[in-house]
Each structure stands twice: as C-alpha cells, then as structure tokens.
C-alpha positions as CSV (number, residue, x, y, z in Angstrom):
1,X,-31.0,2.5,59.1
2,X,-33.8,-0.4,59.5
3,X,-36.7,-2.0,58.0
4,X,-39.0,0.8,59.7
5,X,-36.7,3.6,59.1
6,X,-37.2,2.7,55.1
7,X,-40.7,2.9,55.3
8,X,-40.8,6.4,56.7
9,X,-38.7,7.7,54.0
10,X,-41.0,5.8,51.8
11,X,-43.7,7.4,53.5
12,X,-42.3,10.7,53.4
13,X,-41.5,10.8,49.4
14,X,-44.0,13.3,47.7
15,X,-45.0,15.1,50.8
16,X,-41.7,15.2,53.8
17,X,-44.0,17.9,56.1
18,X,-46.6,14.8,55.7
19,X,-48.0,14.1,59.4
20,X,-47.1,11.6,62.2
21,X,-50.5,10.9,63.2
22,X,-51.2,10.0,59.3
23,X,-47.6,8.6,58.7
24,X,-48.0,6.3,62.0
25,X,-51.7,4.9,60.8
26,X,-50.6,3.9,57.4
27,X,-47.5,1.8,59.3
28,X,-48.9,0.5,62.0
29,X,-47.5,2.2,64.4
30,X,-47.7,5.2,67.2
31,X,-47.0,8.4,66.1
32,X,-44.6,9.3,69.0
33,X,-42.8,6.5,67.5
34,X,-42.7,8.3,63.7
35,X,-41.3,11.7,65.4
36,X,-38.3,9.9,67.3
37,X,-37.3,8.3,64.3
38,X,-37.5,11.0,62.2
39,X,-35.6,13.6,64.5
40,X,-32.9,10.7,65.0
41,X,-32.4,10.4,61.7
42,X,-32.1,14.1,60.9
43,X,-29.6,14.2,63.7
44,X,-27.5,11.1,62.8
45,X,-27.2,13.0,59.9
46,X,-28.4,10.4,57.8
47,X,-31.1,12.2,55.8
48,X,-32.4,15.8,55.2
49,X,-35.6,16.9,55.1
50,X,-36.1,20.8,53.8
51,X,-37.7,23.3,51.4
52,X,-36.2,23.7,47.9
53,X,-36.8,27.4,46.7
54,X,-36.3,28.0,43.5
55,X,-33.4,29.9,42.3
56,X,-35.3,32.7,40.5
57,X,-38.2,33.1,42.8
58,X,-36.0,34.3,45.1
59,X,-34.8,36.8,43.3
60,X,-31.3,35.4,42.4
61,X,-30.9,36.5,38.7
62,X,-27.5,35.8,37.8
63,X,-25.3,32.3,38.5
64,X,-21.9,32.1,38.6
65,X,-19.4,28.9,38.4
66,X,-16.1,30.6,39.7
67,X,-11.9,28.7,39.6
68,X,-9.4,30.4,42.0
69,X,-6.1,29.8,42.0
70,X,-4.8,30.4,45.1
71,X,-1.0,31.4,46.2
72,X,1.0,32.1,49.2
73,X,-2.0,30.4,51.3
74,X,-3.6,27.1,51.8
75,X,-6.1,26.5,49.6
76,X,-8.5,25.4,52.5
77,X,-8.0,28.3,54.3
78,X,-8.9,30.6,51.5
79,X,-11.8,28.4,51.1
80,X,-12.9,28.6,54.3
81,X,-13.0,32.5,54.1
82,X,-14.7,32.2,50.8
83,X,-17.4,30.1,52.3
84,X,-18.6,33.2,55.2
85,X,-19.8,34.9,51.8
86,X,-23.8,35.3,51.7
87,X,-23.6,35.0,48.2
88,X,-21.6,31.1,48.3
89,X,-23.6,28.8,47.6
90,X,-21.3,25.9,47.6
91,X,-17.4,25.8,48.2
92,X,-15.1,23.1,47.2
93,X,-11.3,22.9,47.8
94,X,-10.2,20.7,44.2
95,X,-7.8,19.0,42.6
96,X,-7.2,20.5,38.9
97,X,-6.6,23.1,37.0
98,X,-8.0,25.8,40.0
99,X,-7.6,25.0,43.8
100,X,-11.0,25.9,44.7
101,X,-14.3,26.2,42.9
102,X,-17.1,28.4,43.9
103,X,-20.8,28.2,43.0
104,X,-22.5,31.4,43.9
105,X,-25.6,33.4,43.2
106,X,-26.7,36.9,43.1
107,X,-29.7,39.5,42.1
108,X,-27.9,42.2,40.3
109,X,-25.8,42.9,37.9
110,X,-24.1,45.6,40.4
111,X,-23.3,42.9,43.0
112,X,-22.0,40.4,40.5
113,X,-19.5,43.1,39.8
114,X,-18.9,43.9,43.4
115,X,-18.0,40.1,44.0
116,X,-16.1,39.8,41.6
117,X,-13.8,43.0,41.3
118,X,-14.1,43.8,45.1
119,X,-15.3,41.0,47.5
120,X,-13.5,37.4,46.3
121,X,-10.4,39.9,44.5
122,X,-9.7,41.2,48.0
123,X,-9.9,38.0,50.2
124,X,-5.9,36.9,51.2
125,X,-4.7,34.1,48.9
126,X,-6.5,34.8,46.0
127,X,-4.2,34.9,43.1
128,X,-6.9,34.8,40.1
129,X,-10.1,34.6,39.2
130,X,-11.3,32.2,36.2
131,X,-15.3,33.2,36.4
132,X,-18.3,32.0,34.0
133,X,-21.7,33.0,34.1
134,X,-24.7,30.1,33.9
135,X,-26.9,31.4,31.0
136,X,-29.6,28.9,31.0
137,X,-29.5,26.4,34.2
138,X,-30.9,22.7,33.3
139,X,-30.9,21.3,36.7
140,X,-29.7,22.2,40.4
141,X,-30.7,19.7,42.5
142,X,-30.0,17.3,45.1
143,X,-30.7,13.8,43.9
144,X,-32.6,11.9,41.5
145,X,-35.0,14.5,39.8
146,X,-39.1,14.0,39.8
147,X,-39.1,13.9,36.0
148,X,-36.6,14.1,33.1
149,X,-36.2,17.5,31.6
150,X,-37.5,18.0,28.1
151,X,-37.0,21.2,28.1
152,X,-35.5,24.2,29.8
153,X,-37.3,24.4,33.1
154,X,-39.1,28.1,33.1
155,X,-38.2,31.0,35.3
156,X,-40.6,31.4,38.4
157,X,-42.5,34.9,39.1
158,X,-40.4,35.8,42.3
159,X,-41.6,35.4,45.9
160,X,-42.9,38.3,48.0
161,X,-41.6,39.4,51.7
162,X,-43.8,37.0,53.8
163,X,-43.4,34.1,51.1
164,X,-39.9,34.2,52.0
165,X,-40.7,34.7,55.7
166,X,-42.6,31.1,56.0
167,X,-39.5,29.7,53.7
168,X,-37.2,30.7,56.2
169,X,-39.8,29.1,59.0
170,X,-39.7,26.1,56.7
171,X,-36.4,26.3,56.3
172,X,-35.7,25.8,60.2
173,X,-37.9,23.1,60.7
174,X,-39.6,21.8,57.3
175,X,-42.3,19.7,60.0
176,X,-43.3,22.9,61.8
177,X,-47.0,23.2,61.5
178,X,-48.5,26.0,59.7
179,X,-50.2,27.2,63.3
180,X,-46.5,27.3,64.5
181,X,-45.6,29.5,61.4
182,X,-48.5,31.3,62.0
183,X,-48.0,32.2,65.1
184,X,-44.3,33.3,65.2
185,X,-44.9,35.6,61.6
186,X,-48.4,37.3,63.2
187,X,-50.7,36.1,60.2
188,X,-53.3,33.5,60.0
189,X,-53.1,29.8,59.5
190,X,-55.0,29.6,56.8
191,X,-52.8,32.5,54.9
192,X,-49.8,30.2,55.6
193,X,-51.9,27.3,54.5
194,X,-52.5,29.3,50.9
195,X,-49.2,30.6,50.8
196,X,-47.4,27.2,50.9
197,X,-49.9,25.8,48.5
198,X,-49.5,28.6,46.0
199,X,-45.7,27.9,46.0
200,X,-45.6,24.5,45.6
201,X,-48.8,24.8,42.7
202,X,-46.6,27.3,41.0
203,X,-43.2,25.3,41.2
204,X,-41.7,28.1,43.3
205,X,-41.1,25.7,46.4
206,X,-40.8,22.2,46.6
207,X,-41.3,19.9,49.9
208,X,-41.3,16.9,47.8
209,X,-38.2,15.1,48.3
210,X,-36.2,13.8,51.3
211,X,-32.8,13.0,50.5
212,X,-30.8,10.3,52.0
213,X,-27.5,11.7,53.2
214,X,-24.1,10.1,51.8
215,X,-22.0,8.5,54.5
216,X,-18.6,8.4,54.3
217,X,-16.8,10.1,51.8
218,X,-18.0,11.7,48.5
219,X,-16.2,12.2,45.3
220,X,-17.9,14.9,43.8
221,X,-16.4,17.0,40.4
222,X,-17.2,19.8,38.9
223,X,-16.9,19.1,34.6
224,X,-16.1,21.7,32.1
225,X,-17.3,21.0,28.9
226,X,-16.5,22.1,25.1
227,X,-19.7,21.0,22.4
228,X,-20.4,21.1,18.9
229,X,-21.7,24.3,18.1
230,X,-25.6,24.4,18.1
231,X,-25.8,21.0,20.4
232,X,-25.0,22.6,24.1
233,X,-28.8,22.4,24.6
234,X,-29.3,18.5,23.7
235,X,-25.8,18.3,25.6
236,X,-27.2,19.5,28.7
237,X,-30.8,17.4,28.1
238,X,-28.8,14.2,28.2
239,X,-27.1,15.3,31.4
240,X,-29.8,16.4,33.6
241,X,-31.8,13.1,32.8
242,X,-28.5,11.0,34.9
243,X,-29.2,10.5,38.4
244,X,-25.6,11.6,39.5
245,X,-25.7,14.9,37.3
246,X,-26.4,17.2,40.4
247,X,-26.2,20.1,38.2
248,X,-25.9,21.4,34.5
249,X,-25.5,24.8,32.5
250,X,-24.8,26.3,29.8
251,X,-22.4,28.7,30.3
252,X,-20.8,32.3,29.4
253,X,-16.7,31.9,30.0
254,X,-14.6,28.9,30.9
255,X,-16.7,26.2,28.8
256,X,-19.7,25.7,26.7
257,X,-21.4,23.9,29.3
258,X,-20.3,23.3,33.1
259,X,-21.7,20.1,35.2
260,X,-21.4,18.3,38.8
261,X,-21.1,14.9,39.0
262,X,-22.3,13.6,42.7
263,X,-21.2,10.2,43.6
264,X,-19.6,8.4,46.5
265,X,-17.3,6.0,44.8
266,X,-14.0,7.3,42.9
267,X,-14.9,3.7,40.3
268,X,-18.1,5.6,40.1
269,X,-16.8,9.0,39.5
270,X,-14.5,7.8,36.5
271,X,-17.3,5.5,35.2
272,X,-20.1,8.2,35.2
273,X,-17.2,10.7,33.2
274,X,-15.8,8.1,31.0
275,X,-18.6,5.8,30.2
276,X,-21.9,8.7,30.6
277,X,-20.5,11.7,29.9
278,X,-18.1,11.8,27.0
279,X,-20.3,9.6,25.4
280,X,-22.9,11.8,24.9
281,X,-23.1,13.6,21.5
282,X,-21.9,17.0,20.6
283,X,-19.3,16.5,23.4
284,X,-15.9,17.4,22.0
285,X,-13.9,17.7,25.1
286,X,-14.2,17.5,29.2
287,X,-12.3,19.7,31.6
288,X,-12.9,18.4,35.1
289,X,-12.0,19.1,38.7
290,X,-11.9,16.8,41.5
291,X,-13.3,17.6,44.7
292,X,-11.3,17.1,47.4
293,X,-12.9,18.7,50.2
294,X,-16.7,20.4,50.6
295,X,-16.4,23.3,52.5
296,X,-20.1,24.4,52.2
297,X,-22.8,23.4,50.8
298,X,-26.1,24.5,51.2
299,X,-29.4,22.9,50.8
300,X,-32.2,25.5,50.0
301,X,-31.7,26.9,46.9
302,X,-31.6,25.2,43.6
303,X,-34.1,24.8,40.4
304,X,-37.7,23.2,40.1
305,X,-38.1,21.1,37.1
C-alpha cells in the first residue's frame, strides 16, 4: 500500500460510498485512477469496504457465545460444518478449554432452541455444548470505534423488507449507486436516497468505516470473564473503549462477561490480556481461548454505538 493508496482510505473515512469524481478532485487526481485503486485494493484483500447493520434492526433478538467440545472428529472439520449454518456468525477452531467457539445470532426464542437442542446437537463430532446468552451487548465491531461508549448503546427500531433489500444491494457492492439500486429493486432513486439516509440518521446502518484488512496471521481470543458483583457494567465500559476489544457482553452462562481480543501479534495478545484486561477493576478472573484458526467470519452484522 502507497502514499496514494493512504490518502484514499483517508478520503474514504466517514463516508466509504463517497464518490470518485469528488474523491479524485480533492487528491489531484483522475477519477478512473481512484476506482482502479480502490477495486485493487478490495481484491488484494487488503481492505473492506461494506455496510454495518445493526444487530437488532435486523431483527436478530437473541446472541449467543457457544464452546464445543468436539470428539471422534477433527475439530476443523466439525467447524467447517458449523460454519454452513445461516445463523454462524463467526467460527473459530481454539486452543482451550472448548475446541471451537461459535458466535451466532437468531430472532426467536423458538430457533434459539432449535439450534441448540436440534441443529449444532445433531452435527457429527459434537460431543457438548457449553452455551451462554449475551444479555446486554457493549460493542460488536470491526476496529477502532467512532466514539467511546458511555453507556449501553440502545436497541434500534428494526428494518422493513425493502430496507433490508438495498442492505443486501449494499452489501454486494457498498459503491453501487443509488440509481443502480434503484433500478435492480424497481423503486425510485430518490426512495433509495431517503431510505439510506434514514438508516444511517437513525444508527440502523453505518457506511462510515473502511477497515484495513490484517495481513498475515491474527491472534484473535475469545476471554471469559468472572467480576465483582454489581461492576459487570463498568467492566464492560472499560473494555469497549480499547481499540483491540472487537467485542464485549455481559452474559447469561459460562461467565459474567465474555470479550474478543483482535490483534495480529501473540506479544500483543498476552500484553492486551495481561497488562489491559485483568487490570481493569471488578475483574476477578479471566477464562480465555486462543484462536487458532478463523473459519468464518462475517462482516455485516454487528452493533452501532
């Protein structure tokens, strides 16, 4: 990545479906020039550039951090079959004390049930299931966040069928232009126009953010943890304001509060943990898991702040 390709992700920050015409004036140079860079960089892989819907306003009311134990299988193997689930959000093969851990999401209290007693139960390998439910969700996000919690972020009024229509549009192409969208779903531009506005006014939708992809390897872990009673909430305050906290909950099961650490260094890792993490107060006691291979991870859904 060059001098040039820094100043488009510059350029990009606040607004990523921001113009090339507009993009390539403020730079100083063509526009056909900002739209080869941009597409090689999305296809080197070396940056993303999509929507973030938020968790609730799509209609996802229940969270779940889920442990398997695995036997008579490899564990990658079961994870790979774990990861063709819909409802998997992100799948990770780890080292401690489960073999893989699941984050997933789901709208109703009947098919939380149904993956859990019927759907993951069934699936060849799995020996047990260790399941907690996220009861108040601080931060799920990729990256640094815009601003540092202070509070709980609120739960968005949930999307209707053609908000989630030009999400899925976006979702495909975040630089599509709203005649495109308008076009392929049969409504007028300036409905799309409103609709993505609305979204974004209401912190439904975000097109904020382009996130700089991690080469090489990452050393992610997912970190139980056990708190003082009455301090999970100031717990989880402290954690959402560090940069590599991807995500923190409070949590019904396995431990008070659950987080994911996001780093690319194993120093890093162990520093963030030892130095950040148990240090914070109310912390009585950390239970973590090392990741040592993503299976899925997807990029859509997580929570506005």
């Amino acid at each position: 990545m060059d001098e040039i390709d820094k100043l488009l992700l510059g350029a990009l920050d606040g607004n990523i479906r921001r113009s090339s015409r507009e993009i390539a004036d403020e730079l100083g140079i063509s526009a056909p020039t900002v739209k080869r860079r941009i597409d090689r960089l999305r296809s080197n892989e070396l940056v993303h550039l999509g929507p973030m819907l938020d968790l609730h306003a799509a209609g996802f009311e229940y969270l779940l951090i889920i442990g398997i134990k695995v036997d008579g299988r490899s564990p990658l193997k079961v994870a790979e079959d774990i990861a063709l689930l819909e409802e998997a959000l992100t799948v990770n093969v780890v080292m401690g004390v489960s073999d893989i851990e699941i984050v997933a999401a789901v709208k109703s209290r009947e098919a939380l049930s149904a993956l859990l007693m019927e759907t993951l139960a069934t699936i060849d390998g799995v020996a047990h299931i260790d399941s907690a439910m996220a009861l108040e969700v601080w931060k799920y996000q990729r990256g640094r966040m815009s601003e540092s919690p202070n509070d709980l972020p609120l739960k968005r009024q949930h999307l209707d069928a053609l908000d989630i229509q030009i999400v899925q549009c976006l979702n495909q192409n975040v630089r599509t232009s709203n005649r495109a969208i308008a076009v392929e779903l049969e409504v007028s531009e300036s409905s799309v126009r409103s609709r993505i506005k609305r979204m974004q006014s209401n912190r439904q939708l975000s097109l904020a953010t382009p996130y700089q992809l991690p080469q090489g390897s990452v050393n992610d872990a997912f970190i139980g943890l056990n708190v003082k009673g009455g301090m999970a909430r100031s717990v989880c305050r402290a954690l959402s304001r560090l940069d590599e906290i991807s995500f923190v909950c409070t949590a019904l099961g396995r431990n008070d509060v659950i987080c994911c650490i996001h780093v690319t260094e194993l120093d890093a890792l162990a520093h963030i943990l030892h130095e950040k993490v148990i240090s914070i107060p109310g912390v009585e006691s950390t239970n973590p898991s090392h990741c040592i291979k993503q299976v899925k991870h997807q990029s859509l859904l997580g929570i506005i702040p």
